[in-house]
C-alpha positions in Angstrom: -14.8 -15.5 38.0 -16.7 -13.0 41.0 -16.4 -14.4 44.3 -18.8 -13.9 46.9 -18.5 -13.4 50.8 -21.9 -14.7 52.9 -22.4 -13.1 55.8 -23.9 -15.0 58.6 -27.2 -13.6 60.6 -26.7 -11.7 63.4 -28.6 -12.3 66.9 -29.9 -9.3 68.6 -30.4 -9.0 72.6 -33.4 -7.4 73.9 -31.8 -6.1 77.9 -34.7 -5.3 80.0 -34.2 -3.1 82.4 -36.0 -2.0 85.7 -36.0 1.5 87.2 -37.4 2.4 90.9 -40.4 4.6 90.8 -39.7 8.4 90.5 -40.5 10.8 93.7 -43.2 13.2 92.8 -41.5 16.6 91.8 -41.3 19.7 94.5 -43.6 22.7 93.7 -41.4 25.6 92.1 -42.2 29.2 91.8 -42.9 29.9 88.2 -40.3 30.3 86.0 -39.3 34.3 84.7 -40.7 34.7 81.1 -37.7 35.1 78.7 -36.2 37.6 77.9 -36.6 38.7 74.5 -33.6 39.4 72.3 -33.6 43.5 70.7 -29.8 42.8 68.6 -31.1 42.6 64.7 -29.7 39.5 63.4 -26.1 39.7 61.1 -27.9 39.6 57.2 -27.5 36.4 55.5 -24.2 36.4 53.1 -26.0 36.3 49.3 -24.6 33.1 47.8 -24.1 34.8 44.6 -21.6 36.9 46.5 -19.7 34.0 47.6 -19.7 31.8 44.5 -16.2 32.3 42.1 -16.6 32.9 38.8 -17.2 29.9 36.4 -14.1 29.8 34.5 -14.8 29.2 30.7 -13.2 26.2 29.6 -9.6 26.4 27.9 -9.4 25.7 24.5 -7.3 23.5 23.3 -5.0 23.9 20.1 -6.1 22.7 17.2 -3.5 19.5 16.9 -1.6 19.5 13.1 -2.7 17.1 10.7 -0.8 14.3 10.0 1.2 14.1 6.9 0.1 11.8 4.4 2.6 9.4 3.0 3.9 10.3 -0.1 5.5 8.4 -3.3 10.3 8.1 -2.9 10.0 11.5 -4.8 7.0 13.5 -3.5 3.3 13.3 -4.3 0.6 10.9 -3.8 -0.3 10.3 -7.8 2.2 8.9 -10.4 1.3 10.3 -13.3 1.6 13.1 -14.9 4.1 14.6 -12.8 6.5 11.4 -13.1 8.0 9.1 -15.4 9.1 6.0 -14.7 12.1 4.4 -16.5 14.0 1.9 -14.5 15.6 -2.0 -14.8 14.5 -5.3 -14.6 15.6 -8.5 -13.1 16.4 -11.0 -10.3 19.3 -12.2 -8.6 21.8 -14.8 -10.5 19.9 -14.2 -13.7 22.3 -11.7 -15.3 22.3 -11.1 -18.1 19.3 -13.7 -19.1 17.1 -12.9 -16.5 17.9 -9.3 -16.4 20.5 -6.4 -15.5 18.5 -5.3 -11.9 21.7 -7.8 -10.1 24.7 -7.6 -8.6 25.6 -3.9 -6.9 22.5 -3.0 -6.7 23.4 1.0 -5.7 25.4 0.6 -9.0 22.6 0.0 -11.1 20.6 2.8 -9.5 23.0 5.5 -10.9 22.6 4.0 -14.4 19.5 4.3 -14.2 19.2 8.1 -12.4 21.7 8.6 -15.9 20.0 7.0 -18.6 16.5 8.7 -17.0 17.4 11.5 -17.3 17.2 11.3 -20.9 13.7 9.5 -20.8 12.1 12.2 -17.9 11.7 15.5 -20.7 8.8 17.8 -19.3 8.5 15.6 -16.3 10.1 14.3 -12.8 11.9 11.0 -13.2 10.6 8.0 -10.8 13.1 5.2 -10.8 11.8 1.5 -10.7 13.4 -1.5 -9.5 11.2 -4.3 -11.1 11.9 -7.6 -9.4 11.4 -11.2 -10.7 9.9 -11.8 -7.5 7.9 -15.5 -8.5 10.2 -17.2 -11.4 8.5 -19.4 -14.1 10.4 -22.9 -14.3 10.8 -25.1 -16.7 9.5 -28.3 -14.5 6.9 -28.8 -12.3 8.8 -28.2 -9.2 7.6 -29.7 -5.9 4.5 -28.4 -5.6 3.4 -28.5 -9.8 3.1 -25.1 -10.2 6.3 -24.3 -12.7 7.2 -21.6 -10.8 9.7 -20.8 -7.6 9.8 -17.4 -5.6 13.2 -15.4 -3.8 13.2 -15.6 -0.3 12.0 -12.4 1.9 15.7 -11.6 2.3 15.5 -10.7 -1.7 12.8 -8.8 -1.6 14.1 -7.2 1.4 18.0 -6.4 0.2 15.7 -4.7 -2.9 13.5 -2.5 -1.0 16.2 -1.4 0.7 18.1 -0.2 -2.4 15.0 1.0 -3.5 14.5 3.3 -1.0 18.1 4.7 -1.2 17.7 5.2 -4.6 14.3 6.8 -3.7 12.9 4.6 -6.2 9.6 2.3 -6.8 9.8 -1.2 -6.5 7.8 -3.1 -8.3 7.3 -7.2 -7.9 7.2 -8.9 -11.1 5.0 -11.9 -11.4 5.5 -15.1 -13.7 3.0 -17.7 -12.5 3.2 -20.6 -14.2 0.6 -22.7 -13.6 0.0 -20.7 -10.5 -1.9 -17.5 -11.0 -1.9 -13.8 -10.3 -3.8 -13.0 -7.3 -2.1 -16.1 -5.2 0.6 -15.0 -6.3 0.0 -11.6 -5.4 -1.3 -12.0 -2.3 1.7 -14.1 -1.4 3.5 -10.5 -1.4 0.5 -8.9 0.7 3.1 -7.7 3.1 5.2 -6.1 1.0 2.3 -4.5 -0.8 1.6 -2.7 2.6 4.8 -0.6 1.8 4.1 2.5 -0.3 7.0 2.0 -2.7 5.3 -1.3 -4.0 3.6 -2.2 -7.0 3.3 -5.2 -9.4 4.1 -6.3 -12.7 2.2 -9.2 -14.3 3.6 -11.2 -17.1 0.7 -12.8 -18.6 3.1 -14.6 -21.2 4.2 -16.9 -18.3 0.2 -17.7 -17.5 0.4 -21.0 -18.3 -3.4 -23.1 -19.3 -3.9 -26.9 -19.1 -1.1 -29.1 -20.1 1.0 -25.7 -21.8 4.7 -25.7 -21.1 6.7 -22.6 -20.3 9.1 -21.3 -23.2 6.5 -24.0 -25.5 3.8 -22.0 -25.6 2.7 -18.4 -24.8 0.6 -17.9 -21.8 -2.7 -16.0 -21.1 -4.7 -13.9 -19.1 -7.7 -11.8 -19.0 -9.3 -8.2 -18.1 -10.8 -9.9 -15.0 -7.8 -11.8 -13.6 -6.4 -7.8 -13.9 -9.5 -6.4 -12.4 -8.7 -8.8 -9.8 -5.2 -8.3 -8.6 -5.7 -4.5 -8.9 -8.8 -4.3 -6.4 -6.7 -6.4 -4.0 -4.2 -3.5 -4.2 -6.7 -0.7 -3.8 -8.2 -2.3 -0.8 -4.5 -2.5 0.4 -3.8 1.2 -0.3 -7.5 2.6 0.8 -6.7 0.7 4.5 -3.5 2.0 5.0 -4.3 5.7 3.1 -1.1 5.0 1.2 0.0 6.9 -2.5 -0.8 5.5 -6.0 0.8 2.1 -6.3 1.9 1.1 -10.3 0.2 -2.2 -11.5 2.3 -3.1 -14.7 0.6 -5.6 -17.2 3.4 -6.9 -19.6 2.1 -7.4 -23.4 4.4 -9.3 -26.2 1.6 -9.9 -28.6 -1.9 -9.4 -29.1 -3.1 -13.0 -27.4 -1.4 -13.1 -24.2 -4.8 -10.5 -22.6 -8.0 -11.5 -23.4 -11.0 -9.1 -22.8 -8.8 -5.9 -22.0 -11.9 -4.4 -22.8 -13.3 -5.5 -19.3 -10.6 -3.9 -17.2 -12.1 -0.8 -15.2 -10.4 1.8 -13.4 -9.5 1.4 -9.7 -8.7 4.1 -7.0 -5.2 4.4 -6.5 -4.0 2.2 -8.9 -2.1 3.7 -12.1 -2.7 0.8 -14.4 0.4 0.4 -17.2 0.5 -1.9 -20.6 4.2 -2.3 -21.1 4.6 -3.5 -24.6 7.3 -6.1 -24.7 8.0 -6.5 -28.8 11.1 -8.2 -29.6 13.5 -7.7 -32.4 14.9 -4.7 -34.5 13.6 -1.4 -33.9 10.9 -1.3 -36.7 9.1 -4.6 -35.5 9.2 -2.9 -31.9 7.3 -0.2 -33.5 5.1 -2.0 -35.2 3.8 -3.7 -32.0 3.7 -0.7 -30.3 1.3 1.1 -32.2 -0.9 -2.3 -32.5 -1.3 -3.2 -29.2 -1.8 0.4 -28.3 -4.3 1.3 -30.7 -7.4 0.2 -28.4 -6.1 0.4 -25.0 -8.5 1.9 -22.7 -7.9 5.9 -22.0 -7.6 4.6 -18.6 -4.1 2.8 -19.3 -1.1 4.4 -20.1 1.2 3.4 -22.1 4.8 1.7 -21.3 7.7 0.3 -23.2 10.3 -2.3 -22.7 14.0 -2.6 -24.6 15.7 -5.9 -24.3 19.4 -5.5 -24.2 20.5 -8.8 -25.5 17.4 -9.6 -27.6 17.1 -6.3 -29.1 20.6 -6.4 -30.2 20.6 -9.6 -32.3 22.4 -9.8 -35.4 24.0 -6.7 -35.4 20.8 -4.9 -34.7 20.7 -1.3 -32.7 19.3 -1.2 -29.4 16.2 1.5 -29.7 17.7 4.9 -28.1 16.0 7.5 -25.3 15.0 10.0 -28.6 13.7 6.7 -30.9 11.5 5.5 -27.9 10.3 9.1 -27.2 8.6 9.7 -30.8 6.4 6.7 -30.4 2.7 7.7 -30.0 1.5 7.9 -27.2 4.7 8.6 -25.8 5.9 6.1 -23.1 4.8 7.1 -19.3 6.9 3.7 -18.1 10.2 2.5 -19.8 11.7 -0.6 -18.8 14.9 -2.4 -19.1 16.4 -6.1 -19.3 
C-alpha cells in the first residue's frame, strides 16, 4: 500500500509599504572617464590539458567453466566405455527376492570381484538394482498389488551406492499400478545422477490378472513414456546418461518394441531374464535378441537359486561372454 501526505494551501501576505518622497539629487562634477586596463589577460587553461586520461576499462578474467557432472566412475555416457554387472534385490527378501541385502558394503566387493571377470576390454560400472515398488500377492489397501520401501531404503542404498561408486538403479513391479506413476513416484531420486530404472513388465498386471497367475504386459509406448520423463529430468538438471533397464522373460511380456525410439540421455537395456539350465537361457537369449532395435543393447540376468535347480550349473563370467551380442549389463539375483 503507498501512502500519501496532503499538504494544506498556503496564504500569502501582500505588506504594503510607504516611503517619504526622495530629495532631488545635488549637481556633481562629472565623473573621470575610466581608466582603461593595458595588463593582457592570463590565457584561458585548454580543457584538453586539464582533463585525465580515460582509463580503458579492466578486463576481467575469463571465469572457469563449471565442471559437468559426471557418471560414480567418470564420463557422462555409459556405454561403450563401461559395463555394467552388479546385483539385484530388496531388503528382507534374501535369498527369494534377491542377494542386493544385508551388509550392503559386503556385497559391493562381490560384486567389484565377480566384475572383474565380466568388464574384458572395458571399465566396470557396478549397479545396485533395487526392488524399490514390490508386486503383492493381494490387493493391499489401496488395490494396486503392489507396496513400496520407505525413503530411508532408498536412501541407506544410495548411500552404498555411492561408496561403492556404483549406479543405482530402482527396479519397478507395478502391479496393477503402472510405470510412469510409479516412476514419477521416485522423481526425486531420479534428480540424482547415479539413478536409473528397471521395469519388470512381467509384474504389469491387466484386468482381473493375478500376480505369480499370470505373466504381465507392457508396451513400446508405456517405455517411450517413462524414458522421456527421464530425459526431461536429465536435460533440466544437465545430468550424465541415466540406465533405463526393461526386464524380458519371454517374448509376450513387450508388445510393440518396435515403437520404442531413442531418447537423449537415456541408454535403453533389454535384460533377458530366461530361467532354467544354461541351454534354455541361451535359447532365449538369442530369440528375444534377434530383432531388438540397434538402439538397445543387450543385458543378461543369472538367477542363483532358479538357475541352479536340480543339480543344474549356474551359467559362468566366460559362458555369458560368448553370447551374441555380448552382454553390455549383467545382472544378479
Amino acid at each position: 500500500m503507498k501512502l500519501h501526505r496532503s499538504l494544506g494551501p498556503l496564504a500569502l501576505i501582500a505588506l504594503a509599504c510607504c516611503a517619504p518622497a526622495a530629495a532631488p539629487p545635488a549637481k556633481t562634477a562629472p565623473a573621470a572617464p575610466a581608466t582603461t586596463s593595458t595588463a593582457a589577460s592570463a590565457p584561458a587553461t585548454s580543457a584538453a590539458a586539464t582533463e585525465e586520461p580515460v582509463k580503458e576499462p579492466e578486463k576481467k578474467e575469463k571465469e572457469p567453466e563449471k565442471k559437468k557432472i559426471e557418471l560414480p566412475r567418470g564420463g557422462r555416457e555409459i556405454f561403450p566405455r563401461f559395463r555394467l554387472m552388479g546385483y539385484c534385490g530388496t531388503p528382507g527378501g534374501e535369498p527369494a527376492m534377491g542377494r542386493l541385502a544385508g551388509d550392503l558394503a559386503k556385497k559391493a566387493k562381490a560384486i567389484e570381484k565377480l566384475g572383474a571377470q565380466y568388464a574384458r576390454e572395458r571399465e566396470l560400472l557396478p549397479v545396485f538394482e533395487l526392488i524399490a515398488t514390490i508386486v503383492l500377492g493381494l490387493p493391499g489397501a489401496d488395490g494396486k498389488w503392489r507396496r513400496r520401501v520407505p525413503d530411508s531404503v532408498i536412501d541407506q542404498y544410495l548411500k552404498e551406492a555411492r561408496a561403492a561408486k556404483a549406479l543405482l538403479l530402482l527396479n519397478i513391479q507395478p502391479g496393477h499400478s503402472d510405470f510412469i506413476t510409479e516412476v514419477k513416484h521416485y522423481e526425486k531420486y531420479l534428480r540424482e545422477p547415479e539413478v536409473g530404472v528397471a521395469l519388470d513388465p512381467e509384474w504389469q498386471m491387466h484386468g482381473k490378472q493375478k500376480p505369480g497367475v499370470f505373466y504381465g504386459q507392457t508396451t513400446g509406448t508405456a517405455i517411450n513414456e517413462v524414458a522421456e520423463f527421464m530425459a526431461g529430468i536429465i536435460k533440466e538438471g544437465d545430468l550424465p546418461e541415466k540406465a533405463l533397464v526393461f526386464h524380458q522373460v519371454n517374448g509376450t511380456v513387450v508388445k510393440d518394441e518396435k515403437d520404442i525410439v531413442p531418447h537423449e540421455g537415456i541408454a535403453l537395456i533389454k535384460g533377458v531374464d530366461g530361467l532354467g539350465p544354461a541351454p534354455t537361457k541361451v535359447v532365449t537369449y538369442n530369440y528375444l535378441v534377434k530383432n531388438m532395435p540397434s538402439t538397445t543393447h543387450a543385458g543378461f540376468k543369472l538367477f542363483f537359486d532358479e538357475d541352479t535347480a536340480n543339480n543344474n550349473k549356474l551359467m559362468t563370467p566366460d559362458d555369458v561372454m560368448k553370447l551374441t551380442p555380448q552382454p553390455e549389463y549383467i545382472m544378479y539375483e
